[in-house]
VEXSE-303848 format. One record per residue: residue in one letter; x, y negated, z negated of N, C-alpha, C, O in turn. Coordinates in steps of 0.1 Angstrom, whole numbers, plus 5000, padded with zeros to 4 digits. Atoms other than C-alpha are relative to their C-alpha. Example, Ala and Ser with C-alpha at 12.3 -4.5 7.8 and 13.67 -1.06 7.14 Angstrom:
a500950125000512350454922500949885000501949884993/s499150115000513750114929499249894992499749784991/
This chain:
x500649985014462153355273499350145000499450224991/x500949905001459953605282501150165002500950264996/x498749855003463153895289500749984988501250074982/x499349995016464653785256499150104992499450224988/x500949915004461253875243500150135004500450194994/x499749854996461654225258500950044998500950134990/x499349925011464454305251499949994983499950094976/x500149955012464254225218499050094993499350184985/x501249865003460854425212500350135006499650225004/x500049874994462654705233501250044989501550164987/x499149975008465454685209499250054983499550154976/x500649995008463254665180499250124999499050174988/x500549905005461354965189500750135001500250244998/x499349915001464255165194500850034986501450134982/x499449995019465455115157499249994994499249954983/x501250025011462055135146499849854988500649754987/x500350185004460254845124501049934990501449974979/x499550095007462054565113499649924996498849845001/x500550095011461754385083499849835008500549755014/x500450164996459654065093501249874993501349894981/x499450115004461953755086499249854998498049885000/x500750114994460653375087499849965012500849905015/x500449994986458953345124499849814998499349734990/x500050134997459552995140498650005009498350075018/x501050034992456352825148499849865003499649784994/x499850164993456252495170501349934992501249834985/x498850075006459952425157499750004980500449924974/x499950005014459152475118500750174996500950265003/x499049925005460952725098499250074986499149994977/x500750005012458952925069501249954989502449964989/x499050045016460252795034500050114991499050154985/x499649905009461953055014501049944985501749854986/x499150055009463653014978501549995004502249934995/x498650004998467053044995499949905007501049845007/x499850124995466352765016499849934990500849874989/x500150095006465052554988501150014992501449904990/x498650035004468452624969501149955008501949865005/x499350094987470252545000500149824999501049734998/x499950205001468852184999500450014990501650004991/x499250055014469552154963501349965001501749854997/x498949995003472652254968500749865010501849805008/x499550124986473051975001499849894991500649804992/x500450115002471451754979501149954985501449844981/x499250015012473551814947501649915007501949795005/x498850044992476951774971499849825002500349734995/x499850134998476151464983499649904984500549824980/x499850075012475151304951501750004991502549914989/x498250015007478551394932500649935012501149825008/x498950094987480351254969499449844995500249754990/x500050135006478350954959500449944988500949834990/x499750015010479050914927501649984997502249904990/x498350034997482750974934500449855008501249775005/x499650134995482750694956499649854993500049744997/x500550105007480950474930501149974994501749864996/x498749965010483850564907500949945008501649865002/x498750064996486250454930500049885006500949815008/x499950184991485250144948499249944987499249824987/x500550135013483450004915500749994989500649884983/x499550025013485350064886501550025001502250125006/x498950095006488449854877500650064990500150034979/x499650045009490549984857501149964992501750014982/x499250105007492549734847500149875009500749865019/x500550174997491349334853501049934992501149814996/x498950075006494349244828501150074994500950124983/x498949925010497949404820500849915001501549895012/x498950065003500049164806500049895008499049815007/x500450084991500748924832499750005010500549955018/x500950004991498448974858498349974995498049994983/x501350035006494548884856499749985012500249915021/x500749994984492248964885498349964992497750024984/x501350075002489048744881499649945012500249875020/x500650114986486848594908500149864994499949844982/x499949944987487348404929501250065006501450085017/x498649934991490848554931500949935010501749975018/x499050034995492248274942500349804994499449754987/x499650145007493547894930498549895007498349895018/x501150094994490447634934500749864999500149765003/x499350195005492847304924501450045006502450105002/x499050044990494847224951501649964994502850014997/x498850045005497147034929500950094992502150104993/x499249905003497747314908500750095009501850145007/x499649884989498247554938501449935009502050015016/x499050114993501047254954501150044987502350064989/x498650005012502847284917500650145000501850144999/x499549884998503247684920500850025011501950075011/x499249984993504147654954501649964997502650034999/x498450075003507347414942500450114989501550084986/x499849975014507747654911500650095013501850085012/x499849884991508347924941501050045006501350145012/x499350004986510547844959501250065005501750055016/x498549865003513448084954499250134999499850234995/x500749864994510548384963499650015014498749945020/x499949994984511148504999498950115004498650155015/x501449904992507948754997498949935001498649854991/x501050024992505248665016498850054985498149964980/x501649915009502548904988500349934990499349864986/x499750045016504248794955500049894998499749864987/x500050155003504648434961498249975004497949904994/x501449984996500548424975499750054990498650024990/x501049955009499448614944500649884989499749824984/x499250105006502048374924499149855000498649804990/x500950144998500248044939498650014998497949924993/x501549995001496948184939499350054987498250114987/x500249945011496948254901499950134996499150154986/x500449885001496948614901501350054989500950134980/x499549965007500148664882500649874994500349764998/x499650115011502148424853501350055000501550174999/x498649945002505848414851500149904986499649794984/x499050055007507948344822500549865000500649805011/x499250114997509748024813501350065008501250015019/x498749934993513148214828499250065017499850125026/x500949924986510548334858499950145003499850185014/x500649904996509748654853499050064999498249984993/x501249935000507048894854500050134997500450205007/x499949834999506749284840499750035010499049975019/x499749904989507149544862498650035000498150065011/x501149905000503549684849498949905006498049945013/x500850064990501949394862500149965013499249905018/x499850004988503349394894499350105008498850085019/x500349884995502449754898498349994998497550075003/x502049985003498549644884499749865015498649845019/x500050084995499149374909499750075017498850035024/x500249904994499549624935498850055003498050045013/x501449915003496749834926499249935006498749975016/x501150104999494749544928499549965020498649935028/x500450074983495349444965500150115011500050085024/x499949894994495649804976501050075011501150125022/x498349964994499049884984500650144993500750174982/x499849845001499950254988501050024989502149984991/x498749935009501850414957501150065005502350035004/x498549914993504050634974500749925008501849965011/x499050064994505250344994500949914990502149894991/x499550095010505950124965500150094982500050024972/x500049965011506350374935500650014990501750044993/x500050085018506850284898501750044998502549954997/x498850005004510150464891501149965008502249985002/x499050064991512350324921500049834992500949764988/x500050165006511049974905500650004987501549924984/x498849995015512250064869501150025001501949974993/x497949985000515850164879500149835007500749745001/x499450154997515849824903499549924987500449894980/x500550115010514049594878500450024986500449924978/x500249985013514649764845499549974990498649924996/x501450075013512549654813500749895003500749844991/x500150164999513749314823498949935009498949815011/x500950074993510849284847500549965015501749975019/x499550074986510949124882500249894998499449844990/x500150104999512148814888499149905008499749845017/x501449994990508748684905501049815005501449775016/x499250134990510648304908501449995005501949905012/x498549984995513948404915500450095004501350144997/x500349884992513548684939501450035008501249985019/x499050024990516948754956500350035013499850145016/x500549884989517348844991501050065006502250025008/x499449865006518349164996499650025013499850145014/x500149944986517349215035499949965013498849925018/x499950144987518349045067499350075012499950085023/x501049984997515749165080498749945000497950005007/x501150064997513148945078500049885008500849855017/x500950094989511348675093501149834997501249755006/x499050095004514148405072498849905001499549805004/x500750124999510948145073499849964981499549854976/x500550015016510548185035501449984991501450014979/x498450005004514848115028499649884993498749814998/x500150125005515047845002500949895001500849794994/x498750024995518247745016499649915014499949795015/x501150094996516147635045499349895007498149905004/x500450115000515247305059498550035005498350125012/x501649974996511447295064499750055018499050155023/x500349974986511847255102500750165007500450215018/x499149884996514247555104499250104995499150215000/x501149815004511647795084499150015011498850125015/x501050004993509047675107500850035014500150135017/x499449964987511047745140500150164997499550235005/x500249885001511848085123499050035005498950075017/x501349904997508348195119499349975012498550065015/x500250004987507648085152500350095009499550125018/x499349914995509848315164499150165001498650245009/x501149855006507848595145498949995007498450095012/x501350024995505048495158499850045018498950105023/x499949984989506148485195500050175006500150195018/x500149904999506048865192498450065003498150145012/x501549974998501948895189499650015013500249935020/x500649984992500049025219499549935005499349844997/x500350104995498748825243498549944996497849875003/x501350025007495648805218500349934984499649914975/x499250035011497848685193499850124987499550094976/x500449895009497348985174501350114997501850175006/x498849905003500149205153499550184998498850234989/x500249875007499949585154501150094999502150035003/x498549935001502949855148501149965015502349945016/x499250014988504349805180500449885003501349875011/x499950185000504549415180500849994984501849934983/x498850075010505849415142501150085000502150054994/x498049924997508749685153500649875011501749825008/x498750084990509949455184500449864987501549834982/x499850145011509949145160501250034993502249974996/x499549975007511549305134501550085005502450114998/x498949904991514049505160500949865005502149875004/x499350115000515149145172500149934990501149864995/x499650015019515549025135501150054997502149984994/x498749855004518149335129501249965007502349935002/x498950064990519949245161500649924997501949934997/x499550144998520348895156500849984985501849914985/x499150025008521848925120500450114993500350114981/x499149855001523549275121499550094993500350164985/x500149955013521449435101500250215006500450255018/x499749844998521749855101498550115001497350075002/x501149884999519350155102498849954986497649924986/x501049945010518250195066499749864998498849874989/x500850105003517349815063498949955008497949895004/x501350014993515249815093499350084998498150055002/x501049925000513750125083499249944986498049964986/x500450045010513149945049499149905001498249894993/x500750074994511749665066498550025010497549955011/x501549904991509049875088499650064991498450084993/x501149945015507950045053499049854998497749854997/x500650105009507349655042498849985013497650035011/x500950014995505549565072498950095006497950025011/x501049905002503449865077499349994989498350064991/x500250025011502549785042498449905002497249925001/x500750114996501249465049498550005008497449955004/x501150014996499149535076499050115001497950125007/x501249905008497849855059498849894991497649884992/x500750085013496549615030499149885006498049875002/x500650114994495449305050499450005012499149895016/x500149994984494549405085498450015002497750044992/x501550004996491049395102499850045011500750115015/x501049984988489049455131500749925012500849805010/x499650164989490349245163498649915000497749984994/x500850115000487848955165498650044987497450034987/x501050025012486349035131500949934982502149904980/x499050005013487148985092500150154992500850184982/x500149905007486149315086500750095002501550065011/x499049834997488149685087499150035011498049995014/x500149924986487849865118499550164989500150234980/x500049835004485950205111501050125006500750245004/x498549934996489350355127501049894990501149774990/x499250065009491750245102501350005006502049935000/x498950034989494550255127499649905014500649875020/x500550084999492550025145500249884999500149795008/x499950125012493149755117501349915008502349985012/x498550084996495749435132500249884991499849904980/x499550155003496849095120500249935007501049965016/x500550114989495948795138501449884993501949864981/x498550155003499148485139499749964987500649964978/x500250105010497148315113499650054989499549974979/x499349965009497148555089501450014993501749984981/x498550035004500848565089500049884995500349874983/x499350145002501148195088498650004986498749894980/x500950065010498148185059501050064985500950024974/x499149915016500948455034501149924999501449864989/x498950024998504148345048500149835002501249794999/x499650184997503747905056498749964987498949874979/x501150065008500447845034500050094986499450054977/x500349935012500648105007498749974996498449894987/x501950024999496848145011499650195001500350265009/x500649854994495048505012499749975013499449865017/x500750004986494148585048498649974998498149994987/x501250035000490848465059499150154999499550255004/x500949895001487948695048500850114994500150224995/x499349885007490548955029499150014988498550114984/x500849995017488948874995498750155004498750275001/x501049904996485649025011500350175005499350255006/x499349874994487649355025500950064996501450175001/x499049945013489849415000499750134992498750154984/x500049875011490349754984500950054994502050074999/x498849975006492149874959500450114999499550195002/x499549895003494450144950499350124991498250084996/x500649915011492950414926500850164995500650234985/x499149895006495450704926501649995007502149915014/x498850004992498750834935500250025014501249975020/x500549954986497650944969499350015007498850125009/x501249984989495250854993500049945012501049895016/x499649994988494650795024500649865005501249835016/x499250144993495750435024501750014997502449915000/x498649934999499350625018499950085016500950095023/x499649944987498350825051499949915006500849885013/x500050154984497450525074501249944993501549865002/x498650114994500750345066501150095000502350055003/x498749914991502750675072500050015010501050005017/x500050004982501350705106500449845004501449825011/x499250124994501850325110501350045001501750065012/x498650055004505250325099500750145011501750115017/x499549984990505950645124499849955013500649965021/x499950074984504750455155500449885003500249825013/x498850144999507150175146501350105001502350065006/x498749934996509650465145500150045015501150065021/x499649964985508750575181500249875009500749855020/x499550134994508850245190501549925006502049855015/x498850005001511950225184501250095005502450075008/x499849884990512750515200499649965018500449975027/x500150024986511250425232500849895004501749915013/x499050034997513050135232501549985001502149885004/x498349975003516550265226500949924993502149924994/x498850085010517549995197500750094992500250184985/x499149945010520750125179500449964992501649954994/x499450095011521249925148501749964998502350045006/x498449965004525249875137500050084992499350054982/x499149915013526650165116500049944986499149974977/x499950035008527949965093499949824995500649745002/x500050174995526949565082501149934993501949984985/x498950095005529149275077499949954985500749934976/x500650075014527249155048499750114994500050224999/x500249905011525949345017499449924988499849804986/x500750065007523949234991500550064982500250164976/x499549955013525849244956500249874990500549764994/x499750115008526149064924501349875002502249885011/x499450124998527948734922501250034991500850094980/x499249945008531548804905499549944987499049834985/x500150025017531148814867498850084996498750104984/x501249965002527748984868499550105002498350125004/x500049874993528749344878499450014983499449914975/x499849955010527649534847501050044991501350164993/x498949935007530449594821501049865001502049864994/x499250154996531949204831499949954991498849934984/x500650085009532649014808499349914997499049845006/x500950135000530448764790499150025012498649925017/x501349964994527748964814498749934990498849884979/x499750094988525848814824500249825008499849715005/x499350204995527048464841499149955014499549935026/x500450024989524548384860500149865006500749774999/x499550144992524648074888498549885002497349885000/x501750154997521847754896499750035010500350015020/x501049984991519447834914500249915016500149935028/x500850134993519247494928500849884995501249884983/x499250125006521147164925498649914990498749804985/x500950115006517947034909499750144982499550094971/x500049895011517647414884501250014993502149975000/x499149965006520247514857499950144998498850204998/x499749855000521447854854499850014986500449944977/x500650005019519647994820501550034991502650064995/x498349995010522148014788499650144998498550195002/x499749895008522948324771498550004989497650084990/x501250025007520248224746499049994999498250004990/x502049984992517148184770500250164999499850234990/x500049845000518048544780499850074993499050164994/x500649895010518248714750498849964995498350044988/x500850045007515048484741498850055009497850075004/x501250054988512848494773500150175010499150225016/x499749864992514348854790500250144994501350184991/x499849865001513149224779501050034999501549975009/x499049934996516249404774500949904999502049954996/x498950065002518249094772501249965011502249905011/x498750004983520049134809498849935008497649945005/x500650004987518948974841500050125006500750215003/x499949864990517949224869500849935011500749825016/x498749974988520849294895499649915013500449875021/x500850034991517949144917499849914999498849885006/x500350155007517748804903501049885009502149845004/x499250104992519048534930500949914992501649844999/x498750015006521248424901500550064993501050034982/x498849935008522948664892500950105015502150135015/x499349964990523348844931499149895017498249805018/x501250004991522348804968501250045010502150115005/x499549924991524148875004501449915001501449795001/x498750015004528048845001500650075017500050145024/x499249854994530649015027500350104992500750124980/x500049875006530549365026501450004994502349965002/x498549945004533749455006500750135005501850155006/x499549844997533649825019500150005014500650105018/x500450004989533049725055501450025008502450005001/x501349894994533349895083499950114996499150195002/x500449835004533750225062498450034993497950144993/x501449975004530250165047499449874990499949784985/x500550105006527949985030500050004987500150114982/x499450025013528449834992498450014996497549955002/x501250015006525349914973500350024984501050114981/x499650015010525349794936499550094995498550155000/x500349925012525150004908498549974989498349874981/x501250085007521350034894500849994985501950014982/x500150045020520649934851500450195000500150275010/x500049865004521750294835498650074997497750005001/x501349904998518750564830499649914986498949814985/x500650095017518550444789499949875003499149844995/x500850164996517850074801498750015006498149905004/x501149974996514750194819499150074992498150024988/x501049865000513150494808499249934987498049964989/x501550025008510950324777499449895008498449855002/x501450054993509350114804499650135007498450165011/x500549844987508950454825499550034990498350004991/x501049965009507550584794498549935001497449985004/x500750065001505550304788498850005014497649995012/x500350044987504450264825499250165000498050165006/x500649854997503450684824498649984990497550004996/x500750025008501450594793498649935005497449985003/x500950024995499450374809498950055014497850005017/x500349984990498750534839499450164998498950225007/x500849925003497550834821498750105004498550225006/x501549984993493850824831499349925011498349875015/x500550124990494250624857499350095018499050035028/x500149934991493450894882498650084998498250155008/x501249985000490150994870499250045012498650155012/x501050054991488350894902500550105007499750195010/x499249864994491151144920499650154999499450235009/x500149895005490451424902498450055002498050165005/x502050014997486151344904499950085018499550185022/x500149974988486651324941500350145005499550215011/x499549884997488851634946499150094995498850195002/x501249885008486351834923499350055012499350155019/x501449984990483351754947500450075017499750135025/x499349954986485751844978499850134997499250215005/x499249845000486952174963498250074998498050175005/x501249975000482852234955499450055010499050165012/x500549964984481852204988500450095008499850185013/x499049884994484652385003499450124996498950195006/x500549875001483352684984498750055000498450175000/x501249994995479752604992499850085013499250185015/x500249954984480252655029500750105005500450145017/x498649884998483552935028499350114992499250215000/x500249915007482153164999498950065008497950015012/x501449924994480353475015498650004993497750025001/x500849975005477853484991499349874995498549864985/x500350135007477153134987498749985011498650055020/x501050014991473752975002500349965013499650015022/x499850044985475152825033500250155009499850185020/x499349914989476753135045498850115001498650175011/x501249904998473453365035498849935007497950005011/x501050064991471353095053500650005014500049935023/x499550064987473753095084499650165006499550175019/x499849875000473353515080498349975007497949975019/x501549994996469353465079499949945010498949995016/x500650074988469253225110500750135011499950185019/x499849904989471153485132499550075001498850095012/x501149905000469453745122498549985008498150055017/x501150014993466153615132500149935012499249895019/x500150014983467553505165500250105008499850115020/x499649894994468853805173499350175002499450265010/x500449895004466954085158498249975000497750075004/x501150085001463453895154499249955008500049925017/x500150024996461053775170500249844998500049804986/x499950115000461753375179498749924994498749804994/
């Protein structure tokens, strides 16, 4: 200390006197107006950051579109009712939609469907990344006829087959057993445990590249949205971190029940892009290197293919002809449809009207049907833009307060950078 002191007074008196600065005494700092703008300015920043985050984790906006309605407690309290949706279900092979289905969260149709916009508010709600699930891939599949929320078709032999309506109780349950036998020796699912699963799934019923890759979106999805802490209910402050315990699975997929403690750790969507779009890109590549390390090659091309039922191509006569569900269901008339279905068509996706067939094109490639034409969608895509208008508010709040900051602490002339100017100075030039 004391040669610092020398030189710097030997330096000082060779450039003659320099302007006194603020002199540190016992660790205090004199207070100048440029520090007390400094705090402001520390203090301004973080209030807007707060305030942005109020905006996004407090305000809802949208508690009701159509058919959806998100009310506490967010989930069915009368057992009996929640036993009658399950039976009402039973031709829906997703795990999320049949669970928001039983747990009152959305209302189908006498014909069983549900708009597209409340699927997408339905979404929102339970915080499932936009970019993985985005609006206009669902308008070309669904088209203003909505989804079919009870008569869901299936479209990917790729899954877990525990939720097939086709079925015998004991045979779903041996499935998901199966799934299950994949968890860590903690019973716990994370990317690497739902790629092997899902990689022996593929195998066993031929499925190809782009449906396992389709399948590793869904479940990266999943345990983006529902995942926790290992031995807690809460999020991991590493969000890659986050797993799925057996009895989660078995509470979506055998009980159609929310996971334990989700309600409480639930967050929702709020824009087109955030970071709960980046944690299930990185999941979903380290189900791709997984896949990679262990050298599964899917088939080329599959045996099966998932296409309408003859009569029900578009342009068929007496389109569309759909088939029964169910030896105990009737396949709707002509007259429900035009009465009960948007648009007047079933969707292509509707377990009576398609589901998995032999491929027709096989082995030169796979048969993928022809979506609804662009004019059969686009005034729900209107409609769907319309709403979503100002839905990004909170986006745009947040980004403000970022790009703010950024120029707080980057701009030469801003207080951080003339207070970072003033502290060197008086270490260097100054006495300490």
């Amino acid at each position: 200390t004391e040669t610092r002191r020398a030189a710097m007074a030997s330096g000082s008196a060779d450039k003659g006197p320099v302007e006194q600065g603020p002199i540190i005494i016992g660790g205090a700092i004199e207070e100048t107006p440029l520090r007390r703008m400094t705090w402001c300015s520390l203090f301004t920043i973080l209030m807007a950051g707060f305030l942005s985050v109020a905006v996004v984790m407090n305000t809802d906006p949208v508690t009701q579109v159509e058919d959806f309605t998100a009310a506490p407690p967010f989930m069915e309290k009368d057992p009996d009712m929640a036993a009658r949706r399950v039976a009402e279900a039973y031709d829906n092979p997703c795990p999320f939609l049949k669970t928001a289905y039983v747990q009152g969260l959305v209302k189908a149709s006498p014909i069983g469907y549900t708009t597209e916009n409340s699927i997408q508010a339905l979404m929102d709600w339970a915080g499932v990344g936009r970019m993985a699930f985005p609006s206009k891939p669902y308008l070309v599949k669904y088209g203003t006829s909505g989804l079919p929320l009870l008569h869901l078709a299936l479209n990917r032999p790729t899954d877990t087959g525990a939720m097939h309506k086709d079925a015998s109780p004991e045979e779903k349950r041996a499935r998901l057993d199966k799934f299950l036998s994949f968890a860590d020796k903690d019973g716990y699912f994370g990317p690497v445990e739902f790629e092997r699963a899902i990689e022996h799934q593929n195998k066993e019923k031929g499925g190809d590249q782009t449906f396992l890759v389709a399948q590793r979106g869904e479940l990266a999805t999943m345990l983006t949205v529902f995942g926790h802490a290992r031995g807690s209910e809460y999020r991991s402050l590493w969000p890659l971190a986050n797993v799925l315990h057996k009895d989660d699975i078995e509470a979506l997929w055998w009980r159609n029940e929310w996971p334990k403690g989700w309600l409480n750790r639930r967050r929702r969507e709020w824009s087109g892009f955030t970071d709960v779009d980046v944690v299930m890109g990185i999941r979903f590549m380290l189900m791709a290197r997984e896949q990679a390390r262990s050298g599964y090659v899917p088939v080329e091309v599959m045996e099966t293919a998932f296409m309408p039922y003859p009569g029900n191509f578009l342009g068929d006569p007496g389109f569309p002809n759909p088939i029964a569900p169910s030896a105990t269901e009737a396949a709707p008339t002509h007259e429900e449809i035009a009465a009960l279905v948007p648009g007047g068509n079933l969707s292509t996706y509707d377990s009576r009207m398609g589901g998995p067939q032999p491929n027709p094109s096989y082995p030169d490639k796979l048969f993928f049907p022809e979506p609804f034409p662009e004019e059969y969608w686009q005034p729900a895509w209107r409609e769907y833009e319309a709403r979503q208008g100002s839905g990004n508010i909170a986006f745009y709040v947040f980004g403000g307060v970022i790009l703010l900051a950024l120029g707080l602490l980057l701009c030469p002339c801003s207080p951080w950078a003339c207070y970072g100017r003033e502290r060197k100075q008086g270490y260097t030039q100054r006495l300490p």
